[in-house]
N, C-alpha and C positions, 0 to 999 in steps of 0.2 A: 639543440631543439628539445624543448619539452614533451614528453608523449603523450597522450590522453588516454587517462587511465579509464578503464571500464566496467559496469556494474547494470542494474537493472532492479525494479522497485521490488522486488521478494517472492513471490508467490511463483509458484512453478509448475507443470502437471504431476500429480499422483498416478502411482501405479492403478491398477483395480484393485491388487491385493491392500493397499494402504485404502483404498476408498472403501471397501467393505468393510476395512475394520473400523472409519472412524462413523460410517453409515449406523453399523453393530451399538457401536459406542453410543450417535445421537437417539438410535431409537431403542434404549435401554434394553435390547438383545444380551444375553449372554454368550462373553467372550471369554477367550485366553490370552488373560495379560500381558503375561510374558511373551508370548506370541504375538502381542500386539508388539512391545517393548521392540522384540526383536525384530521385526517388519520394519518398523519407523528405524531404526539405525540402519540395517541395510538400505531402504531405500532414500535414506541420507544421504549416505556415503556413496549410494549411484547418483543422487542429484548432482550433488558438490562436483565428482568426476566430470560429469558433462558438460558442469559450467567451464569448469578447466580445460577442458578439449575446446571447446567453443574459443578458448580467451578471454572470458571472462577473469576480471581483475579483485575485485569484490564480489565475494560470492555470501550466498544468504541458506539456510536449508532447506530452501523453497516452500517456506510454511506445511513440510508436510503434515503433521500431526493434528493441524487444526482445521475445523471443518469452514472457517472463512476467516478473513482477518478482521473481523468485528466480535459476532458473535462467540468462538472461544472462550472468551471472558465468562460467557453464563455455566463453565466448565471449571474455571479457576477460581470464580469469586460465591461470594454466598450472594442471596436478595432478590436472584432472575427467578420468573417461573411462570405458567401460563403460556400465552401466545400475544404478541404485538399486531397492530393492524398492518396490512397490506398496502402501501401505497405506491401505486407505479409513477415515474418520473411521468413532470409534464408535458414532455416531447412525446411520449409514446401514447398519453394519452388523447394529442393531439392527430392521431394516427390509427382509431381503435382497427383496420382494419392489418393493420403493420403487428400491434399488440397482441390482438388474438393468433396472429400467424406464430409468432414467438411460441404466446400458450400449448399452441398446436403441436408445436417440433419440437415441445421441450424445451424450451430456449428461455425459461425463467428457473433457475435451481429453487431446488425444493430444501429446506431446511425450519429448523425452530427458530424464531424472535422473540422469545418470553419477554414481559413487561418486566420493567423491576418494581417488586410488588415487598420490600423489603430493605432494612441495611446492607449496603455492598459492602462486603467483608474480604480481604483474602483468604483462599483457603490451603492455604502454605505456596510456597513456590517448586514445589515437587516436579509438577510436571513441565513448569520453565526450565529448570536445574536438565531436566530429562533431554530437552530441546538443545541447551547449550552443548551439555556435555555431546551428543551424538554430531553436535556441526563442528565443535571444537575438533573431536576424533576424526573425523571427514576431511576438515583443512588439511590437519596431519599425515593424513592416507596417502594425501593425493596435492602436499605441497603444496597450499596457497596459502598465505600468509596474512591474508585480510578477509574478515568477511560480518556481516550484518547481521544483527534477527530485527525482526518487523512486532511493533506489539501497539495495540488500537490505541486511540488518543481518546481524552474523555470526551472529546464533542461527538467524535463517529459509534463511539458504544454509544451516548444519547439520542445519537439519529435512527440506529438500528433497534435499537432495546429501550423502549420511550418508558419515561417515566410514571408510577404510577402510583410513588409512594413519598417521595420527598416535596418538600410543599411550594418549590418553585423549581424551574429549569435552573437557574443559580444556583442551588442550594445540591442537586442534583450533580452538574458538573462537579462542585464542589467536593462533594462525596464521591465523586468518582476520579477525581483529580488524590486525592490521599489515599485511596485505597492504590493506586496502578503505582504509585510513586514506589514502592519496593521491586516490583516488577521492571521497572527502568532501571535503577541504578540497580540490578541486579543482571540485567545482560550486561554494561558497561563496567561494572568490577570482575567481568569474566574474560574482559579483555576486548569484547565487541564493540562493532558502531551499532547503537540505537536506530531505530525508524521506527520514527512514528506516523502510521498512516492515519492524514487529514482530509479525506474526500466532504467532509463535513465542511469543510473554507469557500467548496466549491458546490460539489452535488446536491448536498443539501437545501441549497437556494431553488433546487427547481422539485424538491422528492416532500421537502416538507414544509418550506416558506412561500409556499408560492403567492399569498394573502399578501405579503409584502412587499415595500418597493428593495432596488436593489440597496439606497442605502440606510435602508431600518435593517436587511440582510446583514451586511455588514457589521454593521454595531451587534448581531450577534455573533457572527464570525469572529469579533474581537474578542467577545467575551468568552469564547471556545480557545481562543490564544492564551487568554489571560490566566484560563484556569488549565491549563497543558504548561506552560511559562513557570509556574508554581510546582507543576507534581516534576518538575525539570531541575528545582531551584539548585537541586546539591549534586547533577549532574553537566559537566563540563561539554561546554556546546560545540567543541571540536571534534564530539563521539556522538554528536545527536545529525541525524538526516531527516526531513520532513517532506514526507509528500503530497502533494495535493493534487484532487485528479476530479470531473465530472461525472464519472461512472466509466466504468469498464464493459460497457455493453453498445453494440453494434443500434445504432440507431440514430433519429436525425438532428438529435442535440441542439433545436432550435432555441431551445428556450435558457440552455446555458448564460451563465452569467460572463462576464467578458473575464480577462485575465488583468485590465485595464483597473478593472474595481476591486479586487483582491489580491491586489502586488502589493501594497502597504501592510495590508497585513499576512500575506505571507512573508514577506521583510522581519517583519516583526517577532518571529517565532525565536527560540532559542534554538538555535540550531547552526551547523556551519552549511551542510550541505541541503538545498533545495530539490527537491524533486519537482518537475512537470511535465505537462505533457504537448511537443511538439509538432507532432508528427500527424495526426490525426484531421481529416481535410478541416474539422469546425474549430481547429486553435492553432493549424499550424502555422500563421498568419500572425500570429501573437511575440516571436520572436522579436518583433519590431518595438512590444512595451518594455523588452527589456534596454534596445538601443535607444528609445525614448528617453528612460527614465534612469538613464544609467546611472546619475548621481547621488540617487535613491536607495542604489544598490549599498548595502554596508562592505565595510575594506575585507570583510573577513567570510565573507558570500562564496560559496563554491556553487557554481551553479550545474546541475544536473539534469540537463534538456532528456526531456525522451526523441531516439532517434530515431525508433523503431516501433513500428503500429501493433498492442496486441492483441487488436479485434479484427486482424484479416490476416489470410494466410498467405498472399505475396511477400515472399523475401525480398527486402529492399536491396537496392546495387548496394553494393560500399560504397561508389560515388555520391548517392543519394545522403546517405550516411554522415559522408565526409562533408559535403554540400551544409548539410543542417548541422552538424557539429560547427562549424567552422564560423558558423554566423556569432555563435557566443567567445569564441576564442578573439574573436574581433571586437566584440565588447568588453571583456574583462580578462583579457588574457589567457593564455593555454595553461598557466599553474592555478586559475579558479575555474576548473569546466571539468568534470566526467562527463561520458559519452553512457545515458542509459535509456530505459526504454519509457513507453508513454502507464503502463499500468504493469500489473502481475499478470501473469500467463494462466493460473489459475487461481484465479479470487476466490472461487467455491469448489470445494473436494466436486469431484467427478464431472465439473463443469468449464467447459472452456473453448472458445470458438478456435482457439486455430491448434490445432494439430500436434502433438509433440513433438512429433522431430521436425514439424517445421518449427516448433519454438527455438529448438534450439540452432537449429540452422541458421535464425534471425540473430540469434546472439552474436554465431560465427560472425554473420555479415556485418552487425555489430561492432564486434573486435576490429574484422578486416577495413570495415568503413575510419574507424577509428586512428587507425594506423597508417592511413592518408593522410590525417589533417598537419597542412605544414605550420 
């Protein structure tokens, strides 16, 4: 019997001491570097632990050091600077009285969006090198043998960090597809699986297109594959994982786009393994496109349901678990399925709806849910 091996999309909770320093860092505060340096490896090396306790099989270093898994980028490259507009997802706007309750409780993170107002340049890979080495040291610690880094895809820095200086969205992607390309094949010649997060396939259709139908959407979704597929070209699609996701945030996801209309091109990515998201009451319904369309699916597809919800703090049964894992082992068998979750636990330093130890509690049940499936 085959096992199901297991994993989860990246992002994890920060300590406080890691959120003050990378808060220090966004609001040009003077720090202690080395201080900083040394905060981010210890509190690596506690991530990676937990995972392992938990069961977790593929572990990531919970994106500490970066303040979200988009913006980062205006940290490592040259060209960002300023502030980007505001735009709250459709659903929430359809809601203002839901929206402002958010605003109220804190419930929208607070960070910088600069425009790119300039050439996106890298500006070494120092502080990726920084990242690797402290997850690589962490596996070691604490004996796990496989584990991921997370690094934004050009369409999601596009959706986050909008253009303001390249003379089309094409040309843009474009530029932003050759600059990341060292960035990629620089986790995967360290011995990592790549992910690249693409909530741009999905979220993007209700945060920044909403002017369009869903299939003028798509034809640019393609175009966000096409130029991600390229900054890919010279890395092997058995170390790349994609995920795509409608936003990580509690709310009523009406105006999502279906999973129906962006399975072709999520197909289409370079990549072996698929992230998405299962679990969640407004997609978890969606497992059925993939028994639908199963022929659609490439021989070479791992697919990686989320099984596990990360915008509530109910720990799911492991039956629950096993119940939703088992729907895919039934479409493509038990040697193409990881059992992971529906988003990151903490998408934005100091922000995140459920709880850390119940994050990782979720993981446990996770693993345990996992270890049912016959």
């Amino acid at each position: 019997m085959t096992r199901i091996s297991t994993t989860h999309v990246g992002s994890l909770p920060r300590s406080q001491e890691v959120v003050d320093f990378i808060f220090a860092r966004e609001r040009e505060e003077p720090f202690d570097q080395a201080a900083f340096d040394a905060c981010m490896t210890a509190a690596v090396s506690e991530t990676v632990r937990k995972q392992a306790e938990a069961g977790v099989d593929i572990v990531s270093d919970g994106e500490t050091s970066k303040i979200s898994y988009a913006t980062y980028v205006k940290d490592r490259y040259t060209g960002f600077d300023g502030d980007s507009p505001r735009n709250a997802p459709a659903d929430l706007k359809m809601f203002p009285g839901f929206l402002q309750r958010l605003a109220d409780d804190g419930g929208t993170p607070q960070y910088a969006r600069p425009m790119c107002v300039g050439e996106v340049r890298s500006k070494g890979q120092g502080e990726l090198q920084k990242d690797i080495d402290n997850l690589k040291a962490a596996m070691a610690e604490h004996e796990v043998e496989r584990g991921f880094m997370n690094a934004a895809s050009p369409g999601v820095i596009s959706l986050f960090l909008q253009n303001d200086f390249y003379p089309t969205r094409e040309a843009y992607l474009a530029a932003l597809a050759d600059a990341m390309k060292a960035e990629y094949e620089t986790i995967v010649a360290a011995g990592l699986d790549l992910q690249l997060d693409c909530p741009d396939l999905a979220l993007s259709r209700h945060m920044l297109f909403t002017d369009l139908s869903d299939d003028e959407f798509v034809k640019i979704a393609d175009m966000h594959v096409e130029a991600l597929n390229h900054a890919l070209q010279n890395v092997p699609s058995e170390k790349v994982r994609v995920h795509i996701c409608w936003g990580n945030y509690e709310g009523p996801h009406c105006c999502d786009i279906g999973m129906d209309k962006v399975f072709s091109t999520l197909m289409s990515t370079k990549s072996r393994y698929v992230l998405f998201e299962t679990s969640n009451p407004r997609h978890a319904h969606e497992w059925t496109v993939f028994r639908d369309r199963k022929d659609e699916i490439p021989d070479d597809k791992v697919l990686v349901p989320g099984v596990v919800d990360t915008t509530t703090n109910f720990v799911e049964h492991p039956e629950v678990v096993a119940q939703r894992t088992q729907r895919f082992v039934d479409i493509v068998d038990a040697e193409r399925v990881v059992a992971g979750s529906d988003c990151g636990f903490g998408t934005f330093a100091g922000f995140g709806a459920v709880d850390p130890d119940i994050a990782y509690a979720k993981l446990g049940a996770l693993a345990e849910g996992a270890a049912l499936v016959k």
